[in-house]
C-alpha positions in Angstrom: 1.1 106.9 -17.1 -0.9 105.0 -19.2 -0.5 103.7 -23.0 -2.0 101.6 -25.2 0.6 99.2 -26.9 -2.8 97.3 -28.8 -6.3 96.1 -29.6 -7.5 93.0 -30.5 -11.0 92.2 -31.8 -14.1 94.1 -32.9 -14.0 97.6 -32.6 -17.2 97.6 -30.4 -15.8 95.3 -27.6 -11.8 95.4 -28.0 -9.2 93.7 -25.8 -6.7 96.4 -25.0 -2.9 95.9 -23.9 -2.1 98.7 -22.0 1.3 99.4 -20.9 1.0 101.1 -17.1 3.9 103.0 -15.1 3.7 103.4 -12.1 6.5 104.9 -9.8 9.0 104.1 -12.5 7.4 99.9 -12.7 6.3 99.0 -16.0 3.7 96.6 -16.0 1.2 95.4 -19.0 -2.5 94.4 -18.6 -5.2 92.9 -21.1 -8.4 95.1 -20.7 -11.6 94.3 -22.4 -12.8 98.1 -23.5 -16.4 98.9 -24.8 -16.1 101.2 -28.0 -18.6 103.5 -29.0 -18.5 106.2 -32.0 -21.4 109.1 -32.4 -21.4 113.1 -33.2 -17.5 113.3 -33.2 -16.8 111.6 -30.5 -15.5 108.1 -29.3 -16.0 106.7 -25.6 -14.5 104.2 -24.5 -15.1 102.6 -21.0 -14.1 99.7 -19.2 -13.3 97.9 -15.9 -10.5 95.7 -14.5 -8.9 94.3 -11.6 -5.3 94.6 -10.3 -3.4 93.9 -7.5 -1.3 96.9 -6.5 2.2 95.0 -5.8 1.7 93.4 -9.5 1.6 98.0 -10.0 4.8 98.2 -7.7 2.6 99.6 -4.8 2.7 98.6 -1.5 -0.6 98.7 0.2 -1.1 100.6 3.0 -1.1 99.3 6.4 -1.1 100.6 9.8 -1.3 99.5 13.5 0.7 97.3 12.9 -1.6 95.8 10.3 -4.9 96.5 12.4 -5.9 98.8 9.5 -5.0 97.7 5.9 -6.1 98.1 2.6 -7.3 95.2 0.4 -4.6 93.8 -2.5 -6.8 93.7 -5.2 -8.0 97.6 -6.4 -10.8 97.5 -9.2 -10.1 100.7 -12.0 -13.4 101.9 -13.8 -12.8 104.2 -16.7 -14.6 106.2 -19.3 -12.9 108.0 -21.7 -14.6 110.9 -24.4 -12.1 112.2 -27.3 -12.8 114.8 -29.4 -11.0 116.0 -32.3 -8.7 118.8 -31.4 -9.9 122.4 -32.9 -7.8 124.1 -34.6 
C-alpha cells in the first residue's frame, strides 16, 4: 500500500512523502515526482531507490548465499488519473 502524506515544491517537479506498508512495516520515503497536467489528465512519474530491509523485506538468498539478490531495489512509476465518470 502506498499513500501520499505530502508534496513540497512546484507542482511540475514536487518532492513527495509517501507513506509505504509493506507486510504490516510502515516506512516513509521523500520522492521527487515529475507532474504533468493536459486533456483531463495528470501523470505523474518518478524514480527512487530503497533498500528492501529499510521495506521490512528480507532479500532473497539461496545456496547458502551462492545466489542472492542485491539490497538496494530501484522503483520506477508512472501514474495517469482520470476523473471518474459518472
Amino acid at each position: 500500500e502506498v499513500r501520499s502524506v505530502s508534496a513540497v515544491g512546484p507542482g511540475w517537479q514536487a518532492d513527495v512523502t509517501a507513506r509505504v506498508r509493506v507486510r504490516g512495516v510502515v516506512s516513509e520515503l521523500v520522492v521527487p515526482v515529475s507532474v504533468q497536467r493536459d486533456a483531463g489528465r495528470l501523470v505523474a512519474v518518478g524514480a527512487f531507490d530503497v533498500d528492501q530491509t529499510a521495506l521490512g523485506l528480507q532479500p532473497f538468498s539461496t545456496a547458502g548465499g551462492a545466489l542472492r539478490v542485491a539490497e538496494s531495489m530501484r522503483i520506477r512509476f508512472r501514474i495517469v488519473a482520470r476523473p471518474a465518470s459518472g
